[in-house]
N, C-alpha and C positions, 0 to 999 in steps of 0.2 A: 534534295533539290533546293530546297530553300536558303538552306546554307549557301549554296551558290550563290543565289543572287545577294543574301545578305553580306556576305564578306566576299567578294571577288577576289581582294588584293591578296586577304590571306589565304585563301585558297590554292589562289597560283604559288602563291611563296611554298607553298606546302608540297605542291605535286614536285614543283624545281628541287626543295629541298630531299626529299626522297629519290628522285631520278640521278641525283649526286651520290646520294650513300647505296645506292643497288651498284653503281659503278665503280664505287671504291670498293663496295664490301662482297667477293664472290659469293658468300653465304648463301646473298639474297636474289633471288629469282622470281619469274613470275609474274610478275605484279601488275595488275588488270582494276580498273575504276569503275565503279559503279554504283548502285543504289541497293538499299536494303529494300524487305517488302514493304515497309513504313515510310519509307521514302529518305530515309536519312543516307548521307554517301559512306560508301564505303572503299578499301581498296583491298584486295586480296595480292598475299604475297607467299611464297613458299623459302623457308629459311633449312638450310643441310648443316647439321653437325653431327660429325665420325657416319658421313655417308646414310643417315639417316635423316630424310625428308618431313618438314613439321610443317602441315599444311595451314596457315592465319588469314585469321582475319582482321583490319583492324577497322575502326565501325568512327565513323565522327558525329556527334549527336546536334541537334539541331543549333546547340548553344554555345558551341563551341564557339571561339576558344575561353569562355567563361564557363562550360562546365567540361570536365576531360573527356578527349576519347581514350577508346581501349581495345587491348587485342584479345583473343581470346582464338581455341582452334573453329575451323569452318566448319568438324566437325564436333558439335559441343557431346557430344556422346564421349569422344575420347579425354585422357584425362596425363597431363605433359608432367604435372606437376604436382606437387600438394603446396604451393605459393600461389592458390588459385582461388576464386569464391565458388564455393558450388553449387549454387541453385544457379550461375549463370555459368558458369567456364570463364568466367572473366579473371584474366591472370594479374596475382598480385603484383606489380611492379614498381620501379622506384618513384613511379609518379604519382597518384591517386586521388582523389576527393578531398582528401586530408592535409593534404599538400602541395595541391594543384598552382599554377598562375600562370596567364596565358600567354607569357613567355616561352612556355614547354611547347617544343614542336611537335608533332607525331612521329620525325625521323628520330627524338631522342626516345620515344616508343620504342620502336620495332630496335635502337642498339640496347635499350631494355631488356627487352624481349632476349637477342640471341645472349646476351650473359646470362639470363637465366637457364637459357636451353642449354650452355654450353654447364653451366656448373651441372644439372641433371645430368648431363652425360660423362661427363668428364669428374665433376667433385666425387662423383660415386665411388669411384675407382682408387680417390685417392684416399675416401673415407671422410670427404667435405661436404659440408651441407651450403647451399648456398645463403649469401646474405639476407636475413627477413624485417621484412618491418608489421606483417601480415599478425597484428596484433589484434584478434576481436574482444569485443565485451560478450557475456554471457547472452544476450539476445540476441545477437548476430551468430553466436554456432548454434542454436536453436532454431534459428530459422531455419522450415522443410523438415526439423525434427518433430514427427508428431506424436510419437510413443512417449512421454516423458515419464520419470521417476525423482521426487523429491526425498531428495534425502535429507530430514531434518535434524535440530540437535538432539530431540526426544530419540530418535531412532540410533544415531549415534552413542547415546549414554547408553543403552539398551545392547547394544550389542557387544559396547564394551564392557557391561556385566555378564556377560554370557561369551566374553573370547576365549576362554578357552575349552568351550564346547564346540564340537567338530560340527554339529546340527543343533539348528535350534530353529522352531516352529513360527511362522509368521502368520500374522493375520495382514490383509490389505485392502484398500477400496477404492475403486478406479473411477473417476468423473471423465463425461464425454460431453463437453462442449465446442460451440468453434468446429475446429477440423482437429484438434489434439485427444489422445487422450490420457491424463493424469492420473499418475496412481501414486499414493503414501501408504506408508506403513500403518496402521492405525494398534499393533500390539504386536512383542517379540515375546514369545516364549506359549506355552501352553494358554489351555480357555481361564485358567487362575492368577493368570496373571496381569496385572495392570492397563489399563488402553494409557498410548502416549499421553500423556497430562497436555502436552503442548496442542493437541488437536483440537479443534471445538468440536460440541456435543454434534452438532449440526450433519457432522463429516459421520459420525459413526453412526444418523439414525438409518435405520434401516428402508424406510420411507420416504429417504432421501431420493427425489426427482436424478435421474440418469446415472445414480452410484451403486458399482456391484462390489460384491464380498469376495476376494479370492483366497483360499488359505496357500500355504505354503513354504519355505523355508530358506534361513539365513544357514550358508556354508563358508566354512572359512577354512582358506587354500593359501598356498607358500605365494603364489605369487601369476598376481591377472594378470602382467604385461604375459603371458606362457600362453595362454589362449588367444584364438584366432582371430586377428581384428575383426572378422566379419562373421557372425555366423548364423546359420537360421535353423540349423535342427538341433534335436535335443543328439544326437550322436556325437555331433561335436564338443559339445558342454561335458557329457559322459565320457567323451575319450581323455579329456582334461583331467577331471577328476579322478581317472584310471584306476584307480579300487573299482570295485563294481560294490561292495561294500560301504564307499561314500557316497551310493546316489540314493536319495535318500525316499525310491517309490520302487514297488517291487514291477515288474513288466507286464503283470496283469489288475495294474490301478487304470481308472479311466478317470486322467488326470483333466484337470483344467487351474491350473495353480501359477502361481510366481515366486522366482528362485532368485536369491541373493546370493551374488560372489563377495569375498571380502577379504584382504591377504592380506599379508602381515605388516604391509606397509600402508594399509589402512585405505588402500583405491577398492573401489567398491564398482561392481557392473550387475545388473539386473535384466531380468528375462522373465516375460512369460511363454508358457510352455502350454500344451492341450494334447488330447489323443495319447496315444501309445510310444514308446521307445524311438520309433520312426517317427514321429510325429515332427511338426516344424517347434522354432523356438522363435520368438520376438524378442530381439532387445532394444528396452527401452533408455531413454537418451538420461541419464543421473545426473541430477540439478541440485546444484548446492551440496556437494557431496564435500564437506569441510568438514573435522573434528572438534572446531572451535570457531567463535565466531567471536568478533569483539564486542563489548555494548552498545549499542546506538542510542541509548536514552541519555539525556545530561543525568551530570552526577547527582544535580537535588535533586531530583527524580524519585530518590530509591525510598524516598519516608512517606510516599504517597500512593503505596500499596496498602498498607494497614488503615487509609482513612475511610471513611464513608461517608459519602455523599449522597443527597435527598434532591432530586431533580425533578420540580412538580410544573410540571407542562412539555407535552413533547411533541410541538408543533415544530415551526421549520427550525427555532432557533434552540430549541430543548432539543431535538433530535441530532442534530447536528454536535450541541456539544457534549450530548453524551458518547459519543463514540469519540470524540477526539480527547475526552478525558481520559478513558481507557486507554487510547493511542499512547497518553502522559503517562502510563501508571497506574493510573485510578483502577483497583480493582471490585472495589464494594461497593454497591449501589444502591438504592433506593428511588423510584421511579415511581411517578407518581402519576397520572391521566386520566379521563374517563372516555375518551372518545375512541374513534375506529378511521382507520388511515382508508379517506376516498378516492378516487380518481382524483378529481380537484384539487389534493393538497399533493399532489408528485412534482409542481413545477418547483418547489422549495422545502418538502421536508428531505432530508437524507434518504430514506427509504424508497422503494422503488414498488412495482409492479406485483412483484411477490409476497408482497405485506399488506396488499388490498384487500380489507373484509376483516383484516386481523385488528382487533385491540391493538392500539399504540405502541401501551406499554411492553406486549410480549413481542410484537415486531423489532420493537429495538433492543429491550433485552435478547433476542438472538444476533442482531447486527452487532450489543457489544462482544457475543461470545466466539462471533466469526474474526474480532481484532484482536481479544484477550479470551483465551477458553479456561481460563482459568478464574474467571470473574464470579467473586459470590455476588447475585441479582435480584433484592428482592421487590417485585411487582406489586402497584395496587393500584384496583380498576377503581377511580373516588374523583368526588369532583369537591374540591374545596367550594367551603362557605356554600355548598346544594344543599339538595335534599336528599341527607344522608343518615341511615341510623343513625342516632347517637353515639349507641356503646360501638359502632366501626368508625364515626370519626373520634372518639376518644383514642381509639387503636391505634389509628394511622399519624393521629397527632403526636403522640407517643413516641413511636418508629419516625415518625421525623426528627421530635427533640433530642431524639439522640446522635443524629448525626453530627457529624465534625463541622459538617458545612453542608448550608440548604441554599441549592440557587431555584430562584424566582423566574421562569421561564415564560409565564402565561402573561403579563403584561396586562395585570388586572388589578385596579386600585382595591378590591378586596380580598383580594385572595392576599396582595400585599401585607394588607394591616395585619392577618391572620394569622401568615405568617411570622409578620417583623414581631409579633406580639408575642409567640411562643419562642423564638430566638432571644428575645430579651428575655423572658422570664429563665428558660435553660442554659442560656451565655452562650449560644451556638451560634459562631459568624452566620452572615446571611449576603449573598450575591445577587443583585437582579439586574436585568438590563430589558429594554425595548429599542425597535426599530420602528423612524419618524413616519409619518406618509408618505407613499411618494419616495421612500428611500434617501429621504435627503440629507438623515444622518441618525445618529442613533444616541443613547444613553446608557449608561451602564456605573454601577454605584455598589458599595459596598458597606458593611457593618462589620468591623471585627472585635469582639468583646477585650478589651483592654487596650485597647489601641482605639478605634474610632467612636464617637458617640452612640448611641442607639438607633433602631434602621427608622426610627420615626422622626428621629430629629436628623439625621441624614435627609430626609425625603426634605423636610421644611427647609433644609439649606437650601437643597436645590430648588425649591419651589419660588424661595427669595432669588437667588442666582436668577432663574428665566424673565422670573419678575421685573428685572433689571432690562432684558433683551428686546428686539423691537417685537413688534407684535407676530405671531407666527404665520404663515402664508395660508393655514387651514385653522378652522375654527378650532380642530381638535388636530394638535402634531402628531401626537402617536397612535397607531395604530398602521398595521399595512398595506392598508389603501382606505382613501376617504373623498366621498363623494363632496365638490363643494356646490355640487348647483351645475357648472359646467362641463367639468371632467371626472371622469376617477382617476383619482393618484393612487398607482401602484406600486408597492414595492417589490422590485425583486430578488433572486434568489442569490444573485451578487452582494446586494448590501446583507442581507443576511447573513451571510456566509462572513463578512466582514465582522458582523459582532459576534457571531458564535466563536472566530477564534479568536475576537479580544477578550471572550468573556472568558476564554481556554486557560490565557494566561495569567485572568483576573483572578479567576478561581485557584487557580497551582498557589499564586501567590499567596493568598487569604490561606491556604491550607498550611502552607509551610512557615506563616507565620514567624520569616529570618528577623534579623536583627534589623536590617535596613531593607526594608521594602524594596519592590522595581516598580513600583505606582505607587507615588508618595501621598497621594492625596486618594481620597473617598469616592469621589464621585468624576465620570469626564462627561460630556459633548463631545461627541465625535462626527464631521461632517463628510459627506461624501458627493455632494456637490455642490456646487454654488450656490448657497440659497440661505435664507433666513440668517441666520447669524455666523454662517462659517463663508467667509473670503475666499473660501478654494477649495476644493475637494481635499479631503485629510488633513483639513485645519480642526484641530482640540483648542476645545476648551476646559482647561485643569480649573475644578469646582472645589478649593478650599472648604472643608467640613469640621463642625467642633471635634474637639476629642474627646476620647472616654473621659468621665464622669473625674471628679477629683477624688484624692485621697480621701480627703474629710469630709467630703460628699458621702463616699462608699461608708467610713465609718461610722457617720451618723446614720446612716443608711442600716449595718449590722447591729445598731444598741439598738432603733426603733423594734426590728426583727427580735430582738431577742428578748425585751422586755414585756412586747408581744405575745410572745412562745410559750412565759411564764406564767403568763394570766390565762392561758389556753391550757394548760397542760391543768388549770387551777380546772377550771368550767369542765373537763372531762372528766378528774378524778371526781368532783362532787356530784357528778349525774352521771354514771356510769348507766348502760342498756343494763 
């Protein structure tokens, strides 16, 4: 009804238009106006091809004619066509959401409408399919699917080591959340063999919250298009495979299992099954059933699996970028923390609800192995520069100097020096960043041995650089919220998200160490909005830094060392214990 009053003119054009094409076209008959239960207008029509009656409807939404209507039958139970959506009956036609302008009449609709009916009845005959454009993306034929099966690469390699066995043993584990429920392979072949590599550990623990274990078996058959588009018992599956010898349960198992089809041309359909021979079969919906998949990482990517990295803070902006390092590649870690993920820190770390109470560090050591399950992780519950044994901070100092690269996550002038002090003494780049109060922009700097100064004379660059700026808007800029008397300036979990993934890229960089850098300089200022020293939200400021050390600097540097070495190696052999 609303429609009515809102467009009158085009309304009438619309009913005149159609009272035209029912008089031109005998086809169409019927046709009666009126309202939906929601109140939108509709008009019902009955359209005859080859003496067979196709009862429509066609439905004008409130927005018309900027957004389309559409036909569909009266009765959505019945089904005209498979050029149609099916969680609604709404048929596909030459018009759509996708190509709509409200130029399109509704009488260009319903002469839509009967070519499509007419090819259904008539292309059949000739062996023609009618014209489609009924192209969806993967989430759109999933929709209403709620049994699904992911078919991943791990599971494809696996099966193609084992194709030419007629049976071969699967293991599987089905998550129920939402209204769907998801099941993967988690191992092909006997209990000796391998679990998918590609799975995180998470998926296989057994104390996994809503995931059950089904065993069961991959069979591979000449060819799935032979079985029944539709089916729900295990009869049908068995009359398929017709050997009674290829089914691979004898009729007094008391089955609750899942069966994989797989034929020669490599389409893949899955079922699970329960109860006896009569029993029912579910098939579920096979997602990503591809034999190969292209790479999606860029090409520098691939030398940032063998490095590791020391990430010591994993509050919003440590948490964050350690899962999107993983995302990069990064498979080796080192994760450094002492704290425990509370209520209060969910509005900006990565982690959520389920990692509350948990140690940090083991929270996101499995957040990175739910993105990379193949990630070596190793944890340490330590709080730099505390109070800590000694002989475990000598350990953990240790297991830092050796990483490739250590990012500075905690945003602590001493944990800082503690750091930049063992990276210089090991030659191990070093990354840190903070975000300002108040969010008003952030920082982020770098040390890479041979290329930029030391992280201590970085730090004084930049300390000269702000030195230069006008005075800051809080007594103290950094930190994520600061009380000045007035207000608290908060930051939130936007701007942080903002420097966790400059720091994403800061870091790849530093790691890969090319010939020409993509951040030419050491240190930036990065502003996110109008305030203090940046003009605009994502105005930089490139913070020129010394560079590494001279030639003749280092060499004087290795004869002091060495002449050193010699007077030392004198004072042990003359006092030996």
């Amino acid at each position: 009804m609303r429609l009515l009053l809102e467009q009158p003119v085009r309304m009438l054009a619309e009913t005149r238009a159609l009272a035209t094409l029912a008089s031109e076209d005998t086809r169409l008959t019927n046709f009666a106006w009126g309202l939906t239960p929601s109140g939108e207008v509709r008009v019902d029509f009955d359209v005859t091809i080859q003496e067979k009656a196709y009862e429509a409807v066609l439905v004008y939404p409130d927005l018309f004619p900027q957004a389309p209507a559409f036909v569909r039958p009266r009765n959505i139970e019945e089904v005209w066509t498979t050029h149609r959506y099916p969680a609604t009956g709404t048929l596909c036609l030459e018009w759509g959401p996708d190509n709509w302008h409200p130029d399109v009449t509704v009488a260009d609709l319903v002469r839509s409408t009967i070519k499509l009916l007419a090819f259904e009845e008539l292309g059949a005959a000739l062996g023609l399919d009618a014209p489609s454009r009924h192209e969806l993306t993967p989430g759109q034929l999933l929709r209403g699917e709620h049994s699904r099966f992911i078919a991943t690469q791990g599971l494809w390699a696996a099966i193609d080591a084992n194709f030419d066995q007629r049976f071969t043993e699967l293991t599987t584990r089905t998550s129920g959340r939402f209204s769907d429920l998801v099941t993967l392979a988690t191992k092909v072949g006997d209990d000796s063999a391998p679990a998918l590599s590609e799975l995180p550990k998470e998926f296989s623990d057994l104390l996994s919250l809503g995931r059950w274990l089904r065993k069961g078996w991959v069979i591979r058959v000449k060819d799935c298009s032979k079985l029944a588009a539709e089916v729900s018992t295990q009869s049908v599956l068995r009359g398929h495979l017709k050997d009674g010898s290829r089914w691979p349960w004898s009729s007094d198992d008391d089955r609750s299992a899942f069966l994989i089809l797989v034929d020669d041309f490599k389409t893949m359909r899955a079922f699970a099954i329960s109860d006896s021979d009569g029993g029912p079969a579910y098939e579920y919906h096979v997602v990503g059933a591809a034999a190969s998949v292209a790479t999606r990482q860029p090409a520098r990517n691939a030398g940032l699996a063998e490095k590791r990295i020391a990430i010591v803070g994993l509050g919003s902006v440590g948490s964050k970028l350690a899962v999107s390092l993983a995302r990069e590649g990064v498979s080796r870690f080192l994760l450094i923390d002492d704290d425990v993920l509370l209520p209060e820190n969910l509005c900006r770390n990565h982690l959520d609800w389920q990692s509350v109470g948990y140690d940090k560090v083991d929270a996101v050591h499995g957040a990175i192995c739910l993105v990379r399950p193949d990630a070596d992780v190793q944890t340490r519950v330590f709080r730099f520069v505390g109070q800590e044994s000694s002989s475990y901070n000598t350990s953990v100092l240790e297991q830092v100097a050796k990483c490739d690269l250590v990012i500075d996550a905690t945003a602590s002038s001493k944990v800082f020096a503690s750091l930049a002090a063992i990276c210089t003494r090991r030659q191990v780049a070093l990354v840190w960043g903070e975000v300002f109060a108040g969010g008003i922009g952030a920082l982020m700097a770098r040390s890479i041995p041979g290329r930029d100064a030391e992280p201590l004379v970085i730090r004084a660059a930049i300390n000269f650089y702000l030195a230069k700026l006008p005075e800051a808007p809080f007594k103290r800029a950094e930190g994520y919220d600061v009380d000045d008397g007035h207000e608290v300036h908060v930051c939130g979990d936007g701007e942080v998200s903002h420097l966790a993934a400059s720091l994403t890229q800061f870091a790849v960089d530093a790691l890969l160490a090319e010939a020409v850098l993509r951040f030419p300089v050491a240190a930036y200022l990065m502003g996110y909005q109008q305030a203090w020293a940046f003009e605009a939200p994502f105005h930089t400021h490139a913070i020129t830094c010394p560079p590494a050390s001279s030639e003749d600097s280092v060499a004087l540097d290795a004869q002091a060392n060495a002449t050193a070495f010699e007077e030392l190696i004198s004072v042990f052999t003359d006092n030996k214990c």
